[in-house]
Short mmCIF file of the C-alpha atoms (twelve columns), coordinates in Angstrom:
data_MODEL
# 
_entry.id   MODEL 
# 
loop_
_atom_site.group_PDB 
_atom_site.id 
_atom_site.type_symbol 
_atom_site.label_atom_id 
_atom_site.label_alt_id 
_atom_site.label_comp_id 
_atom_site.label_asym_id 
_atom_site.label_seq_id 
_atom_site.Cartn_x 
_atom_site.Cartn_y 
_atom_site.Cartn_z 
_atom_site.pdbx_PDB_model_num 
ATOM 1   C CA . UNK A 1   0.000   0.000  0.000   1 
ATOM 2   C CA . UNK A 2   1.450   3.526  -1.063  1 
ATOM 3   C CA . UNK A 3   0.675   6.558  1.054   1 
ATOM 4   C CA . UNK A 4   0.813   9.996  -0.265  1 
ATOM 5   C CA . UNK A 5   3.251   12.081 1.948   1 
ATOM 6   C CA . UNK A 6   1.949   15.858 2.491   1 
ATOM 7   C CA . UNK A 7   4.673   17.078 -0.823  1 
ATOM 8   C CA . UNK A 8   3.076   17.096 -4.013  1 
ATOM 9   C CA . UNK A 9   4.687   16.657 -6.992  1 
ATOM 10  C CA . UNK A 10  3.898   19.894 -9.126  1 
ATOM 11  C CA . UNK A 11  4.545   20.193 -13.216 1 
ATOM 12  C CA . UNK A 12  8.005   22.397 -13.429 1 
ATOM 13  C CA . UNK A 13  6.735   26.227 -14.002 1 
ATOM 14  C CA . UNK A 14  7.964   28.084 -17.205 1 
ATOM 15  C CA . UNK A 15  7.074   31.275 -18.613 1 
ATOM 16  C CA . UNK A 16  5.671   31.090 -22.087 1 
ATOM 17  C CA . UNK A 17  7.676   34.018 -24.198 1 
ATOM 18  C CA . UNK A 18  6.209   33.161 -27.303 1 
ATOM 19  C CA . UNK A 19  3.227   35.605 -27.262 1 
ATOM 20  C CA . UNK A 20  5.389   38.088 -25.708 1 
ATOM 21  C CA . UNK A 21  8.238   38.538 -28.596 1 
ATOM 22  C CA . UNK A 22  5.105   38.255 -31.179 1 
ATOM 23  C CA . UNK A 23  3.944   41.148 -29.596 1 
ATOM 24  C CA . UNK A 24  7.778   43.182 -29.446 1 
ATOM 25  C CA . UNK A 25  8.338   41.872 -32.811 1 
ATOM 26  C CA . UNK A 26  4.893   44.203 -34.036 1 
ATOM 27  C CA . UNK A 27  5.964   46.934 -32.070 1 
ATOM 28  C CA . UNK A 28  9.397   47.288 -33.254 1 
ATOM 29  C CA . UNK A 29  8.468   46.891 -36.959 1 
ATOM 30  C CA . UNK A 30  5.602   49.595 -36.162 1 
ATOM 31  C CA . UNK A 31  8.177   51.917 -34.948 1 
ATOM 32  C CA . UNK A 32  10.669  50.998 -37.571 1 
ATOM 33  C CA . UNK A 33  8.225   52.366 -39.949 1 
ATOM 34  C CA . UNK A 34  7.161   55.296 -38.253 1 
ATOM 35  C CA . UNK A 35  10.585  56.205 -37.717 1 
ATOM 36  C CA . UNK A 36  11.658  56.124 -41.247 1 
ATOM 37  C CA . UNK A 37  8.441   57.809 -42.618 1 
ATOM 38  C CA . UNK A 38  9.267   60.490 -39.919 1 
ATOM 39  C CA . UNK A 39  13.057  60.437 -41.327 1 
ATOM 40  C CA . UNK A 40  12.303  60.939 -45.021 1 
ATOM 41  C CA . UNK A 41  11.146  64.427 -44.437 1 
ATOM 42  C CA . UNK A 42  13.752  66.202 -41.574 1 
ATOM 43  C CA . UNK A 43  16.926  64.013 -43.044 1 
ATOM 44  C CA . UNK A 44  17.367  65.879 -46.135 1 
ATOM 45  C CA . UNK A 45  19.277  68.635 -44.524 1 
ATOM 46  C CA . UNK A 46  18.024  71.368 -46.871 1 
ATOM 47  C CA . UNK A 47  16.789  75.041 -45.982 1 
ATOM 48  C CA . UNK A 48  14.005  76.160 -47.942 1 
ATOM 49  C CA . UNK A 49  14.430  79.591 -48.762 1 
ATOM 50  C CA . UNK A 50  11.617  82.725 -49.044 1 
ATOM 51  C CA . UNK A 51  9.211   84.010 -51.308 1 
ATOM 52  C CA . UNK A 52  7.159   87.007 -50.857 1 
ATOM 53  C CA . UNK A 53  4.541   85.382 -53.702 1 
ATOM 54  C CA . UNK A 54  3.899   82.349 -52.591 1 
ATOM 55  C CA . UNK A 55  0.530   81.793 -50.786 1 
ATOM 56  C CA . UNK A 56  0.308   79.370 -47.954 1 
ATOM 57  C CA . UNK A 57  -1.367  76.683 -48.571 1 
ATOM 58  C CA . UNK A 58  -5.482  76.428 -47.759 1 
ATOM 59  C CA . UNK A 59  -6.688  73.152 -46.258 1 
ATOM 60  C CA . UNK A 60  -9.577  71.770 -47.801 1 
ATOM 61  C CA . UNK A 61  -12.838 74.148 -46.874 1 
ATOM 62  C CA . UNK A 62  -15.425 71.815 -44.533 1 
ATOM 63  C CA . UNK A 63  -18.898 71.378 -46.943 1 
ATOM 64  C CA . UNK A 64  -21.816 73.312 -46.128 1 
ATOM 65  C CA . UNK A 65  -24.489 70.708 -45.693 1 
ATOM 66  C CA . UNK A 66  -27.747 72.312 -46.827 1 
ATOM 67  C CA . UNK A 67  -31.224 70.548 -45.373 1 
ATOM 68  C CA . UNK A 68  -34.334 70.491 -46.862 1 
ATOM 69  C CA . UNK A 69  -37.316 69.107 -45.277 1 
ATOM 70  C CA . UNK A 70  -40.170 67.518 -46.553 1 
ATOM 71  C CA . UNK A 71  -42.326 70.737 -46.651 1 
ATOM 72  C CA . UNK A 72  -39.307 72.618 -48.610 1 
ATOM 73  C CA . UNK A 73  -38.320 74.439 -45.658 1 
ATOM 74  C CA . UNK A 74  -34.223 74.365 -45.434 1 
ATOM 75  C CA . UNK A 75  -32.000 74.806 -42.523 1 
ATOM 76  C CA . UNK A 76  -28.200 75.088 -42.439 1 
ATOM 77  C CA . UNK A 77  -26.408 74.326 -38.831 1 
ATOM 78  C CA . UNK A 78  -29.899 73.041 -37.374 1 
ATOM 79  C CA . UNK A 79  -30.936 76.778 -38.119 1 
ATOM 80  C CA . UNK A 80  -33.946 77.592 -40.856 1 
ATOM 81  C CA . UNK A 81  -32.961 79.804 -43.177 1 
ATOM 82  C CA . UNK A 82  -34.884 81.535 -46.359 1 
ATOM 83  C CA . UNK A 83  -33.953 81.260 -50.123 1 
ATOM 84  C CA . UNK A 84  -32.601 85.036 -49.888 1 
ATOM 85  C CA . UNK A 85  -30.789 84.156 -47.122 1 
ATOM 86  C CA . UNK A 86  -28.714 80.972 -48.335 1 
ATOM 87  C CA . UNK A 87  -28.028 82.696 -51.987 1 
ATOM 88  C CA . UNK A 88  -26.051 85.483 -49.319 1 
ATOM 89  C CA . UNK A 89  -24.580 83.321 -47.072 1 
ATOM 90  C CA . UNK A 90  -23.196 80.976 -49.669 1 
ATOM 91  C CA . UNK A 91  -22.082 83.774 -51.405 1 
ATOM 92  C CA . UNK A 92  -20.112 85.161 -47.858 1 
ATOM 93  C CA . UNK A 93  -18.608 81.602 -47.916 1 
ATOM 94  C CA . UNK A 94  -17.382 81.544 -51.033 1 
ATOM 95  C CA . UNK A 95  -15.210 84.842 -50.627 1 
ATOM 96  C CA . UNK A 96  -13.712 83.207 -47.851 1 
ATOM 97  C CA . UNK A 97  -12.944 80.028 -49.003 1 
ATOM 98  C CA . UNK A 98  -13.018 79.827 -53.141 1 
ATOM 99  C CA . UNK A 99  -12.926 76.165 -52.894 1 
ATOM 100 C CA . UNK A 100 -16.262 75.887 -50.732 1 
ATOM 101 C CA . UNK A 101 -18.033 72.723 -51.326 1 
ATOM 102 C CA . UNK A 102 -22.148 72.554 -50.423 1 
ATOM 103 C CA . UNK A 103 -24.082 68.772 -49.849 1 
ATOM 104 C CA . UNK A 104 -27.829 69.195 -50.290 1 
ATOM 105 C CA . UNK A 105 -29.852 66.775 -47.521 1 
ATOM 106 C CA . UNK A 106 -33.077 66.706 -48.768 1 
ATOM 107 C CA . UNK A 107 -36.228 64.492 -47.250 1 
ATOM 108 C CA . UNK A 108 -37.397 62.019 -50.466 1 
ATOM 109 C CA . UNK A 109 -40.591 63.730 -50.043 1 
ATOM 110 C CA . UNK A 110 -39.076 67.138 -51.470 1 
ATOM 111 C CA . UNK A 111 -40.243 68.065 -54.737 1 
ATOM 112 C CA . UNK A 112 -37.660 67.506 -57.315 1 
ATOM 113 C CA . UNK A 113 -38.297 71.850 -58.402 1 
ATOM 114 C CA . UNK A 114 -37.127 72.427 -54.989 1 
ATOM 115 C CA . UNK A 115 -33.851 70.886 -54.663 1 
ATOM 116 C CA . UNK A 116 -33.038 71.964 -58.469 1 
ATOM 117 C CA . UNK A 117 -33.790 75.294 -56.812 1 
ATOM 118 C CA . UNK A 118 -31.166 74.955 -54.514 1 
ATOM 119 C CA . UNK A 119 -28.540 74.018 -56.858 1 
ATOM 120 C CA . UNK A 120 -29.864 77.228 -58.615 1 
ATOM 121 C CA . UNK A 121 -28.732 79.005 -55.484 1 
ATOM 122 C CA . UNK A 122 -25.136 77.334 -55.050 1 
ATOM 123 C CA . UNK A 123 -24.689 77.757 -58.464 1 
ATOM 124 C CA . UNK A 124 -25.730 81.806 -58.070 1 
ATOM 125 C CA . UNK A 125 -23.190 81.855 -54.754 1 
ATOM 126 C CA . UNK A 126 -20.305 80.594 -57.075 1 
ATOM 127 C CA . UNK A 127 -20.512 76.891 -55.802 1 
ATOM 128 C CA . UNK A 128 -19.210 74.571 -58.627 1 
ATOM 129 C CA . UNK A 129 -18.864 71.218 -56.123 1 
ATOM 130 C CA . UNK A 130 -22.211 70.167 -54.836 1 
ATOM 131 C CA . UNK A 131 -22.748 66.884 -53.994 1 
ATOM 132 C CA . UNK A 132 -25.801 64.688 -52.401 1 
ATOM 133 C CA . UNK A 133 -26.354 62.923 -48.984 1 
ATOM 134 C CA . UNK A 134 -28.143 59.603 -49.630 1 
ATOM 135 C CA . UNK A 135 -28.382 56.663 -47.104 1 
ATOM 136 C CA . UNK A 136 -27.100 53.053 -47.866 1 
ATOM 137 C CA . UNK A 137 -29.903 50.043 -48.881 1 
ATOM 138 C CA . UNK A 138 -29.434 47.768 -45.946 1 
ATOM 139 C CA . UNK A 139 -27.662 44.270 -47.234 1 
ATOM 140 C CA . UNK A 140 -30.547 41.453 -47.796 1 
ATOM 141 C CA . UNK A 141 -31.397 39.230 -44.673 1 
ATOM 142 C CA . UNK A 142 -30.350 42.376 -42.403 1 
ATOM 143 C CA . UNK A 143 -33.522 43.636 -41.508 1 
ATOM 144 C CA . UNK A 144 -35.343 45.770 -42.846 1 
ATOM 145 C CA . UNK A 145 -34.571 49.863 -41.718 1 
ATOM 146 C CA . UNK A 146 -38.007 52.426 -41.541 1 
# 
């Protein structure tokens, strides 16, 4: 007959590195890369020189995202706003930014007149980019979206 004395014969502990160098390996590659992107641009060594005629440069203008509602009322910035009103401050925008871009929201209940008549208006304000805000058809089997 074997008795068990009170020492217990445990499975040698190790320390599983393996997911732990994965992990370094992704981090030094990611800053590998970083480093060298960041490199390409201040290891030239050049010093640009001045120009009185150059411009800086403009980042792209934000759109102007014009709403219309179902009863043809717009609103710009969750404010309403009248036809004489949007021709002006489209206009305003454009001298500030001649780049401006406009997106028309309009309900699918607007009359097709109306929103034509807003292009009119961007088009009166200078506005050659307009585009339109449309929603995506959910993918078949995914429920259907009111």
């Amino acid at each position: 007959m074997k008795f068990q004395t009170g020492q217990a014969t445990a499975a040698p502990l190790y320390f599983n590195v393996t997911s732990f160098v994965d992990i370094l390996m992704v981090l030094v590659i990611f800053m590998l890369v970083a480093w060298s992107t960041a490199r390409i641009e201040s290891d030239v060594g050049i010093q640009l020189p001045t120009s009185s005629s150059s411009a800086p440069r403009n980042p792209a203008p934000t759109p102007v995202i014009v709403n219309v509602r179902a009863d043809g009322a717009m609103s710009v910035n969750q404010r309403e706003i009248s036809d004489g009103d949007l021709i002006q401050m489209l206009g305003k925008l454009v001298k500030l930014q001649p780049g401006q871009v406009a997106v028309v929201r309009a309900d699918r209940q607007v009359p097709y007149e109306r929103v034509l008549k807003v292009l009119d208006y961007c088009r009166e304000a200078g506005i050659s980019q307009v585009g339109f805000s449309a929603l995506v058809p959910p993918k078949p089997g995914a429920g259907h979206q009111p």
